[in-house]
TIFI-193271 format. One record per residue: residue number from 0; chain; x, y, z of N, C-alpha, C in turn. Coordinates in steps of 0.05 Angstrom, whole numbers, plus 5000, padded with zeros to 4 digits. Example, Ala and Ser with C-alpha at 12.3 -4.5 7.8 and 13.67 -1.06 7.14 Angstrom:
<nodes>
<node 0 A <5264 4886 5156> <5246 4910 5156> <5264 4934 5156>> <node 1 A <5257 4955 5142> <5273 4979 5143> <5258 5001 5157>> 
</nodes>
This chain:
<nodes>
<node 0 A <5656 7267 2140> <5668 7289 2125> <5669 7314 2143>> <node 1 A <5686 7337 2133> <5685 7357 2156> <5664 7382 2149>> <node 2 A <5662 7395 2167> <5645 7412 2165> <5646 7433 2135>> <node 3 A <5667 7425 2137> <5679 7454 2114> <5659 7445 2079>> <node 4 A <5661 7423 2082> <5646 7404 2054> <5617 7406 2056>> <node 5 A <5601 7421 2078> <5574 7415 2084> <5575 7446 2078>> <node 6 A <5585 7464 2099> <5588 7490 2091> <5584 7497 2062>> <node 7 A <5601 7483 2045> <5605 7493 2013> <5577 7490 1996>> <node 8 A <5564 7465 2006> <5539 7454 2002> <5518 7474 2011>> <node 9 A <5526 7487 2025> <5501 7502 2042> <5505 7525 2021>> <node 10 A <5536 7540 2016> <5533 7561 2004> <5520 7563 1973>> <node 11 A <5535 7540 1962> <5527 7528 1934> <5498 7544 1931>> <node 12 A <5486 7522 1947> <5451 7523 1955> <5433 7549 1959>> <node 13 A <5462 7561 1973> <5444 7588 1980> <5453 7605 1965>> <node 14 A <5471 7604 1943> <5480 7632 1923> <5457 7618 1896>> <node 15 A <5459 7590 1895> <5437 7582 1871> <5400 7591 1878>> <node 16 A <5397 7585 1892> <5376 7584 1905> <5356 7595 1932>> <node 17 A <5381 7603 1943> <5363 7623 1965> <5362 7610 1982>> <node 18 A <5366 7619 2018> <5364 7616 2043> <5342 7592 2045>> <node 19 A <5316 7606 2033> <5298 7585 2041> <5297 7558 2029>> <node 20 A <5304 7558 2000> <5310 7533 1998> <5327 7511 2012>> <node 21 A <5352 7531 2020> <5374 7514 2040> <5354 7503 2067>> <node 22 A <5342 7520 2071> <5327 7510 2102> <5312 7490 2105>> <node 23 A <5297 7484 2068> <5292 7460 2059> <5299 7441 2056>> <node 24 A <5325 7436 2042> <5349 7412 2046> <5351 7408 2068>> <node 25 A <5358 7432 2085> <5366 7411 2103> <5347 7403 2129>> <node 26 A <5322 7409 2122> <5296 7396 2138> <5298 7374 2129>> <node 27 A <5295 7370 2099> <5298 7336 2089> <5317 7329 2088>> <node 28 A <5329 7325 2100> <5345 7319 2109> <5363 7312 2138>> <node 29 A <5341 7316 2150> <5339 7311 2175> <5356 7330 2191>> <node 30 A <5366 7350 2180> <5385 7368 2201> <5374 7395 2200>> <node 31 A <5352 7402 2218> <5327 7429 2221> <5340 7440 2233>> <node 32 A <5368 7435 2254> <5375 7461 2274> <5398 7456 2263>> <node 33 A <5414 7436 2252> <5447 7441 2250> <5460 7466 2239>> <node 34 A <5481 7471 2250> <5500 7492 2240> <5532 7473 2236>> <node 35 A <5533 7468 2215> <5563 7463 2207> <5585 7471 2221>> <node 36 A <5607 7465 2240> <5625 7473 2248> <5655 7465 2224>> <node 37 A <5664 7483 2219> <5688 7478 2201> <5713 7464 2202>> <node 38 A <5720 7454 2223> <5736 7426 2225> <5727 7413 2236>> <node 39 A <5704 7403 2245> <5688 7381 2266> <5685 7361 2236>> <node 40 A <5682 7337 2248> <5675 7317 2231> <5648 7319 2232>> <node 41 A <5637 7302 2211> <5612 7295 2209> <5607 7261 2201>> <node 42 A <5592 7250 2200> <5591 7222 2188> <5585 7230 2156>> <node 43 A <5589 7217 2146> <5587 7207 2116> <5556 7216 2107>> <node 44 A <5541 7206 2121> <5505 7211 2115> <5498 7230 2109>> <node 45 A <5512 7251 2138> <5497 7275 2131> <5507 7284 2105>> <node 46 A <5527 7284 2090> <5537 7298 2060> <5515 7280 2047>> <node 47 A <5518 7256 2050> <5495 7243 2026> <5469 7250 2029>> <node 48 A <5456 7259 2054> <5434 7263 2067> <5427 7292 2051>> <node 49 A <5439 7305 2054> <5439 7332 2038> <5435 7331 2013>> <node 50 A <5457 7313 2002> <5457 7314 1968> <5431 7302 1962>> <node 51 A <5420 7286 1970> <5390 7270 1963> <5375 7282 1976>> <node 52 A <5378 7304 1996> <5360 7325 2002> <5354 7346 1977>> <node 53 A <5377 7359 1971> <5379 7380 1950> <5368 7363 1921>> <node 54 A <5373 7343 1921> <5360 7332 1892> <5337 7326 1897>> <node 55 A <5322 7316 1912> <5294 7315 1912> <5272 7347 1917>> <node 56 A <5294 7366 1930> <5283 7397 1924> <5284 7411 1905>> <node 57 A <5301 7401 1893> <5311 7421 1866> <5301 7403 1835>> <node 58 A <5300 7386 1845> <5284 7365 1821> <5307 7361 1801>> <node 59 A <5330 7356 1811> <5351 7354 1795> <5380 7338 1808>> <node 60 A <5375 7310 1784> <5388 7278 1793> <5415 7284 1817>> <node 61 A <5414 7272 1829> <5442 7269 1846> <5469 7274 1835>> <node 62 A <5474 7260 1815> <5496 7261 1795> <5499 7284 1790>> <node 63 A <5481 7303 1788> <5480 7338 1767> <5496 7345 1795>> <node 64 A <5479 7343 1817> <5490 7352 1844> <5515 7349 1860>> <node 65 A <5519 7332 1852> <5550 7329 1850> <5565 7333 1832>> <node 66 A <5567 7339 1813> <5578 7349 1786> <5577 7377 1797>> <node 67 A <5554 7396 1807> <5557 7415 1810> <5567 7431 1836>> <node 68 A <5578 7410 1850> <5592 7410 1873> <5613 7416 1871>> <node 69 A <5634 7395 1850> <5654 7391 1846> <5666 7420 1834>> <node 70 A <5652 7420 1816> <5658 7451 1793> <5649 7477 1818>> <node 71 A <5640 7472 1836> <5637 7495 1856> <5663 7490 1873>> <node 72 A <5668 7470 1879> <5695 7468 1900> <5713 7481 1895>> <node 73 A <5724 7481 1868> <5757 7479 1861> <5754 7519 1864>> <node 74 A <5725 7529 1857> <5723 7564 1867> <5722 7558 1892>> <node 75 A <5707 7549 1910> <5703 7556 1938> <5728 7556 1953>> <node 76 A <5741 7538 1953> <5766 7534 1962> <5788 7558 1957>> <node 77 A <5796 7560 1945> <5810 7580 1930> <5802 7607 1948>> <node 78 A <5779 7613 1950> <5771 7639 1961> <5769 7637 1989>> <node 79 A <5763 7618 2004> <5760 7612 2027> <5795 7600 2046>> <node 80 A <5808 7605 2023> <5837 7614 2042> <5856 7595 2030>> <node 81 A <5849 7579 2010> <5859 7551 2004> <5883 7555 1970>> <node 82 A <5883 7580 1973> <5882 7584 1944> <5917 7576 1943>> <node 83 A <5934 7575 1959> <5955 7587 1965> <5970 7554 1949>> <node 84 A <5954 7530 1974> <5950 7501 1968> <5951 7495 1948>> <node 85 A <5929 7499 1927> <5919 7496 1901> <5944 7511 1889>> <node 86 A <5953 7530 1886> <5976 7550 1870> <6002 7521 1866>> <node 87 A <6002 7508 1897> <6024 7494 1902> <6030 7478 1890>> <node 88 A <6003 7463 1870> <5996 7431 1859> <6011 7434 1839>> <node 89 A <5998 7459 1823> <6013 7450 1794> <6011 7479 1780>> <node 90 A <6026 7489 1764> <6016 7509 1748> <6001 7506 1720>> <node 91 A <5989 7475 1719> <5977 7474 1682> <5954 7448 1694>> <node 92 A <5942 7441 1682> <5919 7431 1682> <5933 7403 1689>> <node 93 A <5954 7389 1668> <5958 7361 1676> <5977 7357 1704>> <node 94 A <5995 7381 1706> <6015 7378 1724> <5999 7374 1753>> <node 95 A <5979 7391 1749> <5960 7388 1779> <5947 7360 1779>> <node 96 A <5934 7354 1769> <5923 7329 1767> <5946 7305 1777>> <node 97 A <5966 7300 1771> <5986 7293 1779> <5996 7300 1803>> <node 98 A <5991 7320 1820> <6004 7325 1845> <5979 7327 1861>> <node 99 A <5953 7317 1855> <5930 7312 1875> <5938 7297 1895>> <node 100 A <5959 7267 1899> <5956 7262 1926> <5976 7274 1938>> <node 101 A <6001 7289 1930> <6015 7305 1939> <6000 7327 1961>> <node 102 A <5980 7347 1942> <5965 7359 1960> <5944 7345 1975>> <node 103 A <5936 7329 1973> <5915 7315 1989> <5931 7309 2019>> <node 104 A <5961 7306 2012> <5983 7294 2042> <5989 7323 2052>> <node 105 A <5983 7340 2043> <5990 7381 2052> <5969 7381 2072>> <node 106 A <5939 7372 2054> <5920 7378 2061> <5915 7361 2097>> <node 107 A <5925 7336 2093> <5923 7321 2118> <5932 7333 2139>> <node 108 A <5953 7352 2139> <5966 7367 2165> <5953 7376 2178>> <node 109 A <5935 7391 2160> <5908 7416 2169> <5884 7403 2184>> <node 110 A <5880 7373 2172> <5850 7361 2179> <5857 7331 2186>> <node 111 A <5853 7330 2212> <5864 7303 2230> <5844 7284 2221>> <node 112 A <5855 7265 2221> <5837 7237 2209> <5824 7241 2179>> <node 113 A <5841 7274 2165> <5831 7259 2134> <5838 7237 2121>> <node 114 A <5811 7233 2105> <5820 7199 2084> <5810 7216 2060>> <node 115 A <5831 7223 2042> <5826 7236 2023> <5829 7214 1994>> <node 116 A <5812 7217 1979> <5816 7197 1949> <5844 7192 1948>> <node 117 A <5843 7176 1920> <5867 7172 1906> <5873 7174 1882>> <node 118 A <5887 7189 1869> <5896 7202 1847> <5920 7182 1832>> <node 119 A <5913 7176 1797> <5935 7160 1786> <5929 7174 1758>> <node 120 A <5943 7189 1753> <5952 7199 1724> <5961 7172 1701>> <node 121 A <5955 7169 1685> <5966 7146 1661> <5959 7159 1634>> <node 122 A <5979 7139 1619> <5973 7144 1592> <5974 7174 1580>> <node 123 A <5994 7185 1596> <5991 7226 1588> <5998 7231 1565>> <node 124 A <5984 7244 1546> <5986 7252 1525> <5989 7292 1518>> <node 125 A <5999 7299 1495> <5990 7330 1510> <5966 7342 1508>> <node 126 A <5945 7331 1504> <5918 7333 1510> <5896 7316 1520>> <node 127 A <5917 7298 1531> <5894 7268 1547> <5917 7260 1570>> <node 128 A <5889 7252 1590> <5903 7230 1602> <5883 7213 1612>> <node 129 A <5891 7188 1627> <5862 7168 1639> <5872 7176 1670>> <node 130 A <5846 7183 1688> <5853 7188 1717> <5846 7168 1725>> <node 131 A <5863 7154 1743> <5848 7129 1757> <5840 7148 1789>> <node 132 A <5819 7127 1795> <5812 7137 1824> <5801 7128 1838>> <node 133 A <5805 7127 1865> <5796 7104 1883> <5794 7119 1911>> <node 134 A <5778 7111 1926> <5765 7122 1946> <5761 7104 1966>> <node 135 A <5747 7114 1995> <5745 7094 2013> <5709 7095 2014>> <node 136 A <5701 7127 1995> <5673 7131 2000> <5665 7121 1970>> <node 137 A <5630 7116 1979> <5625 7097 1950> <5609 7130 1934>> <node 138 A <5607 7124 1916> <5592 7139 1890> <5594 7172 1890>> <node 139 A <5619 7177 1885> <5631 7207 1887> <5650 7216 1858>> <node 140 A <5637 7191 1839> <5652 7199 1813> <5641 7222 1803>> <node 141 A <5613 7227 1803> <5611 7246 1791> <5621 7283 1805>> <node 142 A <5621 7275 1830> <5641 7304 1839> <5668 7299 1829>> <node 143 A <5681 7283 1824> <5702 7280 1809> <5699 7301 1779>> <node 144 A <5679 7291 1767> <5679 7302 1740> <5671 7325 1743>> <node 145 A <5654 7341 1763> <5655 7370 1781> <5678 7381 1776>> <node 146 A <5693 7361 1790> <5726 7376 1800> <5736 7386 1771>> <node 147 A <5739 7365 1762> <5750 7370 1732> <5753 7392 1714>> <node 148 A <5718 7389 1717> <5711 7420 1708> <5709 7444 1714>> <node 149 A <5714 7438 1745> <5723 7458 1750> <5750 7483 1752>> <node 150 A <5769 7458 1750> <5798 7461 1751> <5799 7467 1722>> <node 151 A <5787 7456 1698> <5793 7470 1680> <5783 7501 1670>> <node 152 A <5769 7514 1685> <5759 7534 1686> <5779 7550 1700>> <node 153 A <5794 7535 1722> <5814 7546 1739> <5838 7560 1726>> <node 154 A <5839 7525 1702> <5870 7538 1686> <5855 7553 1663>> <node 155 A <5839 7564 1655> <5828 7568 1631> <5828 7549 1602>> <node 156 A <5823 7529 1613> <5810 7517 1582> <5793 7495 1586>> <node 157 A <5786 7480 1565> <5755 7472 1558> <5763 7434 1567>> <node 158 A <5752 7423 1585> <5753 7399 1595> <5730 7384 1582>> <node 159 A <5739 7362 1571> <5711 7343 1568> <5728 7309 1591>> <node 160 A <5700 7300 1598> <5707 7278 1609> <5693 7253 1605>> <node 161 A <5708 7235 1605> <5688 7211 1599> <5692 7187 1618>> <node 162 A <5673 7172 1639> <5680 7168 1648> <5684 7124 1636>> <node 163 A <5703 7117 1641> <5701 7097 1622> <5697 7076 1638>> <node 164 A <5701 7068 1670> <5706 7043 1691> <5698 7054 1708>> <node 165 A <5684 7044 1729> <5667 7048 1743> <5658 7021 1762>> <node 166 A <5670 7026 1791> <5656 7011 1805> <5647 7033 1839>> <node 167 A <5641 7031 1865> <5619 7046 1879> <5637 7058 1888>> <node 168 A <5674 7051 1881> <5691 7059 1900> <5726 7065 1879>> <node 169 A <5707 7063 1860> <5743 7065 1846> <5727 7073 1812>> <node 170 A <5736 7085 1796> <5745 7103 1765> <5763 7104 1755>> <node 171 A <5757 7105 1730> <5782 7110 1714> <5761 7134 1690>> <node 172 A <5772 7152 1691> <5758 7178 1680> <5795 7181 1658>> <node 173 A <5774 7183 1630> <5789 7200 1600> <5785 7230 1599>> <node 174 A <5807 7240 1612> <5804 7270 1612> <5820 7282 1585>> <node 175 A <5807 7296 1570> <5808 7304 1544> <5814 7346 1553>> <node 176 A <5835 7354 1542> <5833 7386 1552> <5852 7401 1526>> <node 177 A <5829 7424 1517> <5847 7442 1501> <5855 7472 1502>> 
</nodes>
């Protein structure tokens, strides 16, 4: 993953919690001197390495931690220069959701060798839809349902999600919004 996703982690960490906690994650986590560079890759570990760092510091499940990742992204981004991207997707809660791999293929210009998820809108209703989703990385549903909620905060209104299929690498999430 690139730097920019460890960065967000770090800030998350450090606006919830304080410098020194961060310095804690990421001791356990095996990275005591790293500094994040913002388009450098990273392997896969260190994000998971972190997240099971921060949950074993904070005493709070993995899943929460990624949930609260997700709902941090869709702000971090936005403010950190991305906002322009995001404006581009959609102007309403379903229309974006629907143009995720659109922007995910924007987003590839910017960041060489991204492998970004996969986005499938079904079943749209004007207050539901089922997101299918599939990935090349395993167990990132619940920053999915992050995202969610976060984006519905984005467009202003109230998201519930449920997630209904589930395997280490693919979802199908009932997104409910009023």
């Amino acid at each position: 993953m690139y730097g920019l996703i460890n960065i967000a982690i770090k800030d998350l960490v450090t606006e919830g919690y304080g410098e020194d906690a961060w310095n804690r994650i990421r001791e356990r986590a095996g990275l005591k001197d790293t500094e994040f560079i913002l388009m450098d890759q990273y392997e896969d570990s260190v994000t998971y390495d972190l997240v099971g760092a921060a949950s074993e510091e904070l005493g709070v499940p993995p899943t929460k931690i990624l949930e609260a990742f997700g709902a941090y992204w869709t702000k971090y981004t936005a403010v950190k220069g991305y906002g322009p991207l995001l404006d581009s997707a959609g102007t309403n809660f379903p229309e974006f959701l629907q143009n995720l791999d659109l922007m995910h293929t924007r987003v590839g210009t910017m960041f060489p060798d991204f492998v970004p998820p996969s986005f499938e809108c079904r079943d749209i209703t004007e207050h539901s839809l089922d997101l299918h989703y599939t990935s090349d990385r395993e167990g990132l549903q619940h920053l999915v349902i992050g995202l969610l909620h976060g984006l519905g905060e984005r467009f202003g209104i109230e998201v519930t999600v449920e997630m209904r299929d589930s395997t280490p690498t693919n979802a199908i999430f009932h997104v409910q919004w009023s």
